[in-house]
SEVOVEX-790434 format. One line per 5 residues: their letters; for each residue y, x, z of C-alpha. Coordinates in Angstrom, 3 decimals. Each point is the difference from the previous one (the first is absolute). Last residue first. Example, Ala and Ser with C-alpha at 12.3 -4.5 7.8 and 13.67 -1.06 7.14 Angstrom:
<atoms>
SA> -1.060 13.670 7.140; -3.440 -1.370 0.660
</atoms>
This chain:
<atoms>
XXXXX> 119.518 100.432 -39.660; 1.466 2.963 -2.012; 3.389 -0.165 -1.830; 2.229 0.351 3.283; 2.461 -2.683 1.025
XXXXX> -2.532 -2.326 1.418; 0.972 -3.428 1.162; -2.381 -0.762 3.090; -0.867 -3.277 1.150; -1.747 -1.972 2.652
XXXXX> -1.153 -3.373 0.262; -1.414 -1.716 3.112; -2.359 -1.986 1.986; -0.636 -2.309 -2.870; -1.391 -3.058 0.979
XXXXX> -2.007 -1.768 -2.202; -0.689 -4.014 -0.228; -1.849 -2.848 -1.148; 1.596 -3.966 -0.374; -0.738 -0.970 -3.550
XXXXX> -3.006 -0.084 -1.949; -1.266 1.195 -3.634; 2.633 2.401 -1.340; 1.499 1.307 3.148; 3.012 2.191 0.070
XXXXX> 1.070 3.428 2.340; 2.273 2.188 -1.032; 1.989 3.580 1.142; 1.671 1.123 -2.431; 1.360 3.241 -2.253
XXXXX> 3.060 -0.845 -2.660; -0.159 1.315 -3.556; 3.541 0.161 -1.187; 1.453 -3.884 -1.385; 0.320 -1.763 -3.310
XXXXX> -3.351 -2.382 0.901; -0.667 -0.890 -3.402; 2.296 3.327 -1.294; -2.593 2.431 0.836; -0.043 2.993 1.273
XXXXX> -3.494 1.854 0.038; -2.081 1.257 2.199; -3.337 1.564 -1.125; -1.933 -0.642 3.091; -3.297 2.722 1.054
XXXXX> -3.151 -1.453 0.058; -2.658 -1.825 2.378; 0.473 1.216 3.716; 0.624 3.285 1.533; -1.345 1.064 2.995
XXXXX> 2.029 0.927 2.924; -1.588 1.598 3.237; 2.850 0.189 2.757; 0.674 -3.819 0.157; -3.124 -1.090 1.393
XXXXX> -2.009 -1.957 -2.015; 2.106 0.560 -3.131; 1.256 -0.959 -3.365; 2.054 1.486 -2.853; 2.250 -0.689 -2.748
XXXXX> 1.671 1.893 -2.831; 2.880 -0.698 -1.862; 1.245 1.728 -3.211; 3.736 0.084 -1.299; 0.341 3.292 -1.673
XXXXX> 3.526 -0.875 -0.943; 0.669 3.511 0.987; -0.868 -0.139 3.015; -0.788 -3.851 1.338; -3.012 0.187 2.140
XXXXX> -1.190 -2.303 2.057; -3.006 0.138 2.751; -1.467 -3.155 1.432; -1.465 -0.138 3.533; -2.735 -2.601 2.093
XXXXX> -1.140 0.763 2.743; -2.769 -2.940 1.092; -0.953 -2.133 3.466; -3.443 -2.400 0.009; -2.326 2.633 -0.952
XXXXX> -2.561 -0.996 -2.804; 1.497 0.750 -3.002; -2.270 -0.216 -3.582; 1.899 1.504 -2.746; 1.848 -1.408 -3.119
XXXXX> 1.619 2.275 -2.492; 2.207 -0.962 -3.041; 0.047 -3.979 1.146; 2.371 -1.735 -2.955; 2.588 -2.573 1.497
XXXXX> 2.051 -2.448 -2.269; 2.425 0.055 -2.870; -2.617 1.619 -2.473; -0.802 2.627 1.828; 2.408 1.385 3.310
XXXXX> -1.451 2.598 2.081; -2.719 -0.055 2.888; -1.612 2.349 2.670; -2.368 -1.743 2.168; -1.643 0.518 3.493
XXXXX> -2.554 -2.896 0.136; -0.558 -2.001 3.094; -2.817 -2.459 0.233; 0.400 -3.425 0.677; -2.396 -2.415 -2.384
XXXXX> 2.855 -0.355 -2.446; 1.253 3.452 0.349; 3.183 1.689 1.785; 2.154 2.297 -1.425; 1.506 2.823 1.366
XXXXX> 2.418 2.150 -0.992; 1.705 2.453 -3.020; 2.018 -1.630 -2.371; 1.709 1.144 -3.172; 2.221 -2.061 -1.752
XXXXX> 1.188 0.192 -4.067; 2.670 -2.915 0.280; 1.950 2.211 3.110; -1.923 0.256 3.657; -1.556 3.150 1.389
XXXXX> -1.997 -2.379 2.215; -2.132 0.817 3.662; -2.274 -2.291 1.695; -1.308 -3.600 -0.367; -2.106 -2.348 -2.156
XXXXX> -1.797 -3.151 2.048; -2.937 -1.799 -1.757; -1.902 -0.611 3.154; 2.511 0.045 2.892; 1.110 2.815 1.716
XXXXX> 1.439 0.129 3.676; -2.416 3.421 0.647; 1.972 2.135 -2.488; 2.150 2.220 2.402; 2.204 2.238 -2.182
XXXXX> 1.226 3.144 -0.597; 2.889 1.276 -2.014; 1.004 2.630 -2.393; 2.760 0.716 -2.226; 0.765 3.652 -1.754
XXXXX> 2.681 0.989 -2.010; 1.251 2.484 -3.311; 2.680 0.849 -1.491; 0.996 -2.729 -0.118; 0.267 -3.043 2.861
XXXXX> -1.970 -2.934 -0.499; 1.621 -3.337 1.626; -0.915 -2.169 2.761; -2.136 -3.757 -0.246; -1.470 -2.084 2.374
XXXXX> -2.507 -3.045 -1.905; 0.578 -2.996 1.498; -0.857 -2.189 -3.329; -3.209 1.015 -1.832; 1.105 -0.272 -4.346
XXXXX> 0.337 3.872 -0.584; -2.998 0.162 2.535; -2.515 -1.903 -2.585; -1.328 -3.191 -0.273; 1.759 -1.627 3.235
XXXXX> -0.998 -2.991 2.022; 2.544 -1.585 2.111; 0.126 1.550 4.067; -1.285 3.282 1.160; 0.964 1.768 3.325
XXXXX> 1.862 2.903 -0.287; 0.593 1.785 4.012; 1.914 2.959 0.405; -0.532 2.360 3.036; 0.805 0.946 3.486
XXXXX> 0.291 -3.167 1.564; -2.526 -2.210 -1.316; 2.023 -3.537 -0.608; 3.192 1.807 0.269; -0.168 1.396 -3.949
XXXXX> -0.530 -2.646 -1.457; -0.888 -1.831 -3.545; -1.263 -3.218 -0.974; 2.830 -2.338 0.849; 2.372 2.131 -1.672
XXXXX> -1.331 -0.732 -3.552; 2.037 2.795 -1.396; 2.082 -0.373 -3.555; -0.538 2.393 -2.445; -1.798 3.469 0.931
XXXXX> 1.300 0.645 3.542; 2.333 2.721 0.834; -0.253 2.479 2.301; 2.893 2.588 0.911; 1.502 -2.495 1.897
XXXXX> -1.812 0.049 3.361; -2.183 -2.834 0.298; 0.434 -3.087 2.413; -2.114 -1.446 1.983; 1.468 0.880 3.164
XXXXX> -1.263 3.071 2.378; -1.255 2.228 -2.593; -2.583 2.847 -0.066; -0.661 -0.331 -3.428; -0.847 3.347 -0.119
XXXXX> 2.014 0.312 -3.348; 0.626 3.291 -2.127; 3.294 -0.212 -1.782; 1.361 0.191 -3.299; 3.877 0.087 -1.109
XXXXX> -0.085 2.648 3.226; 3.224 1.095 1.235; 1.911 3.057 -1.398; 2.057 1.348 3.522; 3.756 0.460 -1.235
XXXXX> 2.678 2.474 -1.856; 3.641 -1.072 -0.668; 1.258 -0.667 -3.099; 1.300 2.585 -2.652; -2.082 0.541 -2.130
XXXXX> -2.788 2.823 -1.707; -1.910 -0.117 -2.838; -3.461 -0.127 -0.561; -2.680 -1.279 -3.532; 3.602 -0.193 -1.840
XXXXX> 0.421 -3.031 -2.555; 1.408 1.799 -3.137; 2.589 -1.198 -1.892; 2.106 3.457 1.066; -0.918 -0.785 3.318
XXXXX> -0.562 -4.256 0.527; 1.898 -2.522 -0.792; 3.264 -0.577 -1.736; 1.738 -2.933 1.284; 2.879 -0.542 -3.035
XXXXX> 3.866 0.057 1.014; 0.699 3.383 -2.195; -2.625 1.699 1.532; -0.953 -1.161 3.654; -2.970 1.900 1.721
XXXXX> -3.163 -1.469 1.577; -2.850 1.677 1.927; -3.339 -1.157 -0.480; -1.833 -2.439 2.521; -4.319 -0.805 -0.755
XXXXX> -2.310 -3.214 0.787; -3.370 -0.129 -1.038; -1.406 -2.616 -2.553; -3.848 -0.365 1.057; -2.415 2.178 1.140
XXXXX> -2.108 -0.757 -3.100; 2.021 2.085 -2.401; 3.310 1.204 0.809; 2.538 -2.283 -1.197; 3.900 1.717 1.259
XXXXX> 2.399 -1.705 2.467; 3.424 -0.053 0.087; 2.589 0.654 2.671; 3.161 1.559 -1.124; 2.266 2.166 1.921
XXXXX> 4.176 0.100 0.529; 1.941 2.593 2.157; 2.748 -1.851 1.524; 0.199 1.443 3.835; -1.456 -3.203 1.284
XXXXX> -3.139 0.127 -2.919; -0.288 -2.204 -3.111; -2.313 -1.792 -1.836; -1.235 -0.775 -3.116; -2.610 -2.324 -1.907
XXXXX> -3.567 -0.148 -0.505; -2.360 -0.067 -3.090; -0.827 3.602 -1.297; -1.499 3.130 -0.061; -2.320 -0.208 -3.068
XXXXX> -3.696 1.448 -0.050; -0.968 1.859 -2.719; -2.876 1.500 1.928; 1.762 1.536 2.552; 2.920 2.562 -0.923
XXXXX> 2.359 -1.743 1.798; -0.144 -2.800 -2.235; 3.468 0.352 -1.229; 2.534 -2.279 -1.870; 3.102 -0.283 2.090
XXXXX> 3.944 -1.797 -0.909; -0.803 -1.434 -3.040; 3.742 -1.606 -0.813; 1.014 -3.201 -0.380; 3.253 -2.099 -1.202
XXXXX> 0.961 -3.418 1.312; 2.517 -2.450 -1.448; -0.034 -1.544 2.373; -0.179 -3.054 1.897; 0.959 1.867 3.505
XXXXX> 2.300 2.158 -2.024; 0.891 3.658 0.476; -4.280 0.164 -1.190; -2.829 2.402 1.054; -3.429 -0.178 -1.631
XXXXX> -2.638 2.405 1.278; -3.596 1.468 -1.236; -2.039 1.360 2.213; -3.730 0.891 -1.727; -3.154 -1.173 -0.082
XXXXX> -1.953 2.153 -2.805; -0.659 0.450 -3.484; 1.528 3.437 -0.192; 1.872 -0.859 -3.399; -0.964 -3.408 -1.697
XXXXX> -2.064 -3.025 1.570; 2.890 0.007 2.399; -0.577 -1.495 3.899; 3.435 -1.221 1.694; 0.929 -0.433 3.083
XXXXX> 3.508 -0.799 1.612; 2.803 0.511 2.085; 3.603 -2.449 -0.503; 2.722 1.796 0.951; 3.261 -2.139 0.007
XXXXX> 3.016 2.488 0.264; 3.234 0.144 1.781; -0.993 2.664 2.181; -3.558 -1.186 0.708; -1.112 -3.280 -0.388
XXXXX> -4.357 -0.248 0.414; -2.576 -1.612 -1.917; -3.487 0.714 0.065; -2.366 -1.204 -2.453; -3.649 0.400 -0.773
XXXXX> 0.305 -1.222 -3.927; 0.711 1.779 -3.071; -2.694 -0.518 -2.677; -3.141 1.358 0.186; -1.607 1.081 -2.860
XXXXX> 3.070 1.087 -1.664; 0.987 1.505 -3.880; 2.406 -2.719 -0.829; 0.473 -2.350 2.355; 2.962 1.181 2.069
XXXXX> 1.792 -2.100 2.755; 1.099 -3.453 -0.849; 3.428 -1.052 1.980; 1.023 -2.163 2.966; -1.334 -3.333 -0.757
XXXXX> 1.108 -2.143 1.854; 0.120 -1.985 3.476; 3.664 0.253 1.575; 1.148 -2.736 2.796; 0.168 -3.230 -0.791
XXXXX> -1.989 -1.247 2.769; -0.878 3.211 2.054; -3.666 1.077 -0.175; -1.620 -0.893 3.592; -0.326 1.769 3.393
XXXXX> 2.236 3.221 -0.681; 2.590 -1.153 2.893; 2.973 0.698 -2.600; -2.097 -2.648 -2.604; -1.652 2.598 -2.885
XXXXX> 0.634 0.832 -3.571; -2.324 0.633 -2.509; 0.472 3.276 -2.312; -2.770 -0.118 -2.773; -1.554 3.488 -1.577
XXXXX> -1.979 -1.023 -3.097; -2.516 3.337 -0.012; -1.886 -1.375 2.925; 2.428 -2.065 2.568; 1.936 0.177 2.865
XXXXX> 4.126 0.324 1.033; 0.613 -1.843 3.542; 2.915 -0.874 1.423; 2.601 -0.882 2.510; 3.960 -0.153 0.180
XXXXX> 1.987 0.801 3.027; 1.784 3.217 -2.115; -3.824 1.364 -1.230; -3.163 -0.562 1.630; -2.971 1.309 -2.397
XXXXX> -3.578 -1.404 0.095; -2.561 1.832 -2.042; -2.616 -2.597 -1.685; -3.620 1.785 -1.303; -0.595 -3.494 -1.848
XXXXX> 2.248 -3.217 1.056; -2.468 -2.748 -0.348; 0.727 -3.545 0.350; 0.362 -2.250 2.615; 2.394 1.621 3.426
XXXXX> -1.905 0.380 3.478; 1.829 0.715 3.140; -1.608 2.244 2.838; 1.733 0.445 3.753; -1.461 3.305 1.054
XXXXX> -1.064 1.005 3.581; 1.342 3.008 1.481; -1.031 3.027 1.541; 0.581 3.067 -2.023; 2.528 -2.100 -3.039
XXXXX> 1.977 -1.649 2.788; 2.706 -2.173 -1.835; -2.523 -1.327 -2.352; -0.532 -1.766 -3.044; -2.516 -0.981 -2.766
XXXXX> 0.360 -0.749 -3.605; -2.953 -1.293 -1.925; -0.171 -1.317 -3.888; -2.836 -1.889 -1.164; -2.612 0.289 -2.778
XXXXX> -2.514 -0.909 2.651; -2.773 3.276 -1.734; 3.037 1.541 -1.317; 1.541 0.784 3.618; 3.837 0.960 0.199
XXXXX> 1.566 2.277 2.215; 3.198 0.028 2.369; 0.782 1.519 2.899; 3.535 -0.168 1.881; 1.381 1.628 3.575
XXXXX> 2.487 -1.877 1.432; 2.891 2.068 1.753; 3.168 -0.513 -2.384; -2.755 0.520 -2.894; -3.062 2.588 -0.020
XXXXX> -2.149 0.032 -3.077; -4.207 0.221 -0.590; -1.315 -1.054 -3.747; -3.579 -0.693 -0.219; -2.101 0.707 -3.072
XXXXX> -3.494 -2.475 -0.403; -0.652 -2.137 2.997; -3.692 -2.226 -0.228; -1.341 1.465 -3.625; -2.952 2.404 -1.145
XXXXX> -2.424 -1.588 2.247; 1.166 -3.780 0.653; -3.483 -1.393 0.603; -2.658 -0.221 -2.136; -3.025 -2.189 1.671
XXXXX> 2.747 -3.050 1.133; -0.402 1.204 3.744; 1.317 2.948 0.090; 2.637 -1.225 2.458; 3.133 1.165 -2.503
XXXXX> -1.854 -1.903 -2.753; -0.799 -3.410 2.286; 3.396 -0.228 1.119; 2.487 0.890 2.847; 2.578 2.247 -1.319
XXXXX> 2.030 2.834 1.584; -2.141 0.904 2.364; 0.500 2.653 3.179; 3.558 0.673 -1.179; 2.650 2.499 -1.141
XXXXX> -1.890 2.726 2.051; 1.640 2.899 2.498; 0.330 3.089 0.943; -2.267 1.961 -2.053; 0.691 3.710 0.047
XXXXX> 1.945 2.281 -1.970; -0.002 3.952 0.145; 1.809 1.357 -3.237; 3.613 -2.244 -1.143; 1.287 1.722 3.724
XXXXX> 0.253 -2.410 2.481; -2.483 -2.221 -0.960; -1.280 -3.690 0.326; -2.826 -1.817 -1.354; 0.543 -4.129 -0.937
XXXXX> -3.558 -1.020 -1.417; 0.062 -2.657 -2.972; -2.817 -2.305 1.372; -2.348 -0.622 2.871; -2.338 -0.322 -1.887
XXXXX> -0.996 2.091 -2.859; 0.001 -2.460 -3.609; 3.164 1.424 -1.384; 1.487 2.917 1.928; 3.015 1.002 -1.469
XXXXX> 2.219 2.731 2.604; 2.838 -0.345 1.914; 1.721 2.745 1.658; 3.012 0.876 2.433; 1.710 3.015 0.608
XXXXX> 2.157 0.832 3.464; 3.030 1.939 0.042; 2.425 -3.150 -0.440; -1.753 -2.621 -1.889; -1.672 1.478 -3.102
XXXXX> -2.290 -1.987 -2.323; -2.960 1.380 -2.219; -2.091 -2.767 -2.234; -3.378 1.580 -0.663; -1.715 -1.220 -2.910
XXXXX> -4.012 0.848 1.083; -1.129 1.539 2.765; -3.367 1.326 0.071; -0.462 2.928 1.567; 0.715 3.256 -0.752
XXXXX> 3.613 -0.385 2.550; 2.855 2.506 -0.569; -1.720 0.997 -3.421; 1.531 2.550 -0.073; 1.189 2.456 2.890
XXXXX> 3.747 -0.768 1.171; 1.019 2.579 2.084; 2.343 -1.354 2.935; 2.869 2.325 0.800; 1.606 -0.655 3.417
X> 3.812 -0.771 0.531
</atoms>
């Protein structure tokens, strides 16, 4: 058997509440994703370090004004909050809830890499829910604080009539922020483990793992705080995930960690059993590298460069679009070779321009850059290049009233657009590139134009990033294009190329 070295973070990206499933050798993933579409990616691993994305949950999951950005807030902040991912007599099983539709989603598969997934919809809310199949019965524990146990028809399509829906127990008050929630149940050897968060006001005032196991489905359960370590970043808990365990029977826990405006990045500590309790970590410490035993393979890309050289229209799934797409008014067919974004309803600002084409940041530190052909704009058009979270930073070109071309840098001010720099353009094709740096929760963007692409001048001021909890999600870089007086302009966008750097210097 190879030795895989597990090097944390496994991914510095964003993404947030892993669930972790093993069938046979092979891992499986899900991921929240909230207002990116398509939703809750499905990445795939042989060895709990190199993942890639496999897979979506769906294109859409709702078809309404908010999740179309078309009702001037949309559902920032909300569309599917924690998922939970199980495997059952050869259906695979996700489940999340959305607090924007207050509804309850379970979806189903028997081909997880390829297949479709049938969707059912259950009223009510069922926060941060962790399904559980136990001796032919189904269900699902949720909840902030007041932990409720629901349970589920065999086919996990509807709540069973009859069936259990309590209250399971209160976890602590005294002392917490944030009360238990995040779960992730599991059975193992006789025992009902139920994972959770927690976030003390007391102590190291920080997320931490804190687990309630029970002989008794009902109870009563007992708990034990089974990590509290930040890695030594920032006072940043490891925590929020579940377990998992390997062919040969070693078990590992994947959690993820905040880490500033990058997002919530996912991590895997070792596990050992004392006395029937899931300790994590070594010696209560989540290790930076350690070593296990699962075979090595070839890390793929979680962010890709694009040529757009495609022969459908169809994007590859590393992108995902910024709420719901408008696919009449995108393509990457109509001019082989590169992406076309052609304006359609009137947007104030590019957090509220539909079609926008999103990938993550990557930390340390990463580059994006793209060029585009600007002769299909219209009068009033904004497009170019977005480090997107509430506090944006845009670099592109705008188009005046009376048709000139203006190479802008923007940021966010007072819920709308404020131009930092403007500069007369004249060519009709522009380089555009934004630089991001995450060390140390540095967290400062720059951007930067050109004529040419070898000769970069920087434009209008560096970004402070910041997470925020509005949007709830790791700055993202895009590609946009919106009008604000007229609809029906273009840009094509021959490509975008990245680079993740490893090193400190850009």
């Amino acid at each position: 058997m190879n030795t895989t070295t597990i090097t944390n973070p496994i991914i510095w990206a964003d993404v947030p509440d892993p669930s972790v499933i093993r069938v046979g050798s092979t891992y499986y993933m899900v991921s929240t994703s909230m207002h990116s579409m398509p939703g809750c990616p499905i990445m795939k691993s042989e060895n709990l370090m190199n993942w890639e994305i496999v897979n979506y949950l769906y294109d859409t999951f709702e078809d309404n004004d908010a999740h179309n950005l078309l009702d001037g807030k949309g559902i920032y902040g909300k569309g599917s909050w924690a998922t939970s991912l199980r495997y059952h007599d050869g259906i695979f099983y996700v489940c999340f809830s959305s607090n924007d539709m207050q509804q309850f989603y379970v979806y189903q598969t028997a081909d997880i890499e390829n297949g479709r997934w049938e969707r059912s919809v259950i009223k009510g809310l069922h926060h941060d829910p962790a399904l559980l199949f136990d001796n032919g019965r189904v269900f699902v524990f949720h909840g902030n604080g007041a932990i409720r146990i629901t349970e589920m028809t065999e086919d996990v399509t509807a709540r069973k009539s009859g069936g259990l829906d309590q209250l399971l127990f209160e976890t602590e008050r005294d002392g917490i922020g944030l009360r238990c929630e995040g779960c992730h149940a599991y059975k193992v050897n006789g025992y009902y483990y139920l994972f959770f968060i927690d976030w003390p006001r007391v102590g190291n005032r920080r997320r931490r793992v804190n687990v309630y196991r029970s002989r008794e489905l009902l109870g009563p359960y007992e708990n034990k705080i089974v990590l509290d370590d930040d890695m030594g970043y920032f006072n940043n808990g490891v925590a929020q995930g579940g377990i998992v365990d390997t062919p040969s029977g070693e078990w590992y826990a994947v959690l993820f960690k905040d880490h500033g405006s990058v997002g919530r990045i996912p991590c895997v500590v070792p596990v050992v059993w004392e006395q029937d309790w899931p300790m994590l970590g070594i010696e209560g410490k989540a290790p930076q590298t350690f070593k296990l035993p699962l075979p090595i393979s070839v890390p793929k890309p979680l962010v890709i460069s694009d040529e757009f050289d495609y022969v459908v229209n169809k994007l590859v799934l590393n992108w995902q679009w910024n709420h719901n797409p408008d696919n009449r008014l995108w393509s990457v067919t109509v001019r082989p070779g590169f992406l076309r974004l052609t304006t359609g309803q009137i947007a104030r600002s590019v957090e509220y321009a539909r079609n926008t084409i999103t990938q993550r940041t990557e930390g340390p530190k990463c580059i994006g850059a793209t060029v585009m052909d600007l002769s299909g704009m219209k009068p009033g058009d904004h497009a170019g290049l977005v480090a997107l979270q509430s506090n944006f930073g845009t670099v592109g070109i705008q188009v005046a009233d009376n048709g000139d071309s203006y190479v802008t840098m923007c940021i966010k001010q007072d819920g709308g657009e404020e131009a930092v720099d403007r500069i007369r353009y004249e060519a009709s094709w522009i380089h555009l590139r934004i630089d991001f740096n995450f060390v140390d929760n540095i967290d400062i963007a720059h951007f930067y134009y050109s004529e040419n692409g070898e000769t970069w001048n920087p434009i209008g001021r560096p970004l402070q990033m910041r997470y925020t909890l509005d949007h709830f999600m790791g700055y993202r870089i895009g590609l946009f294009n919106y009008a604000s007086k007229q609809s029906g302009g273009f840009v094509d966008f021959d490509y975008f190329r990245y680079a993740k750097l490893e090193s400190l210097s850009i």
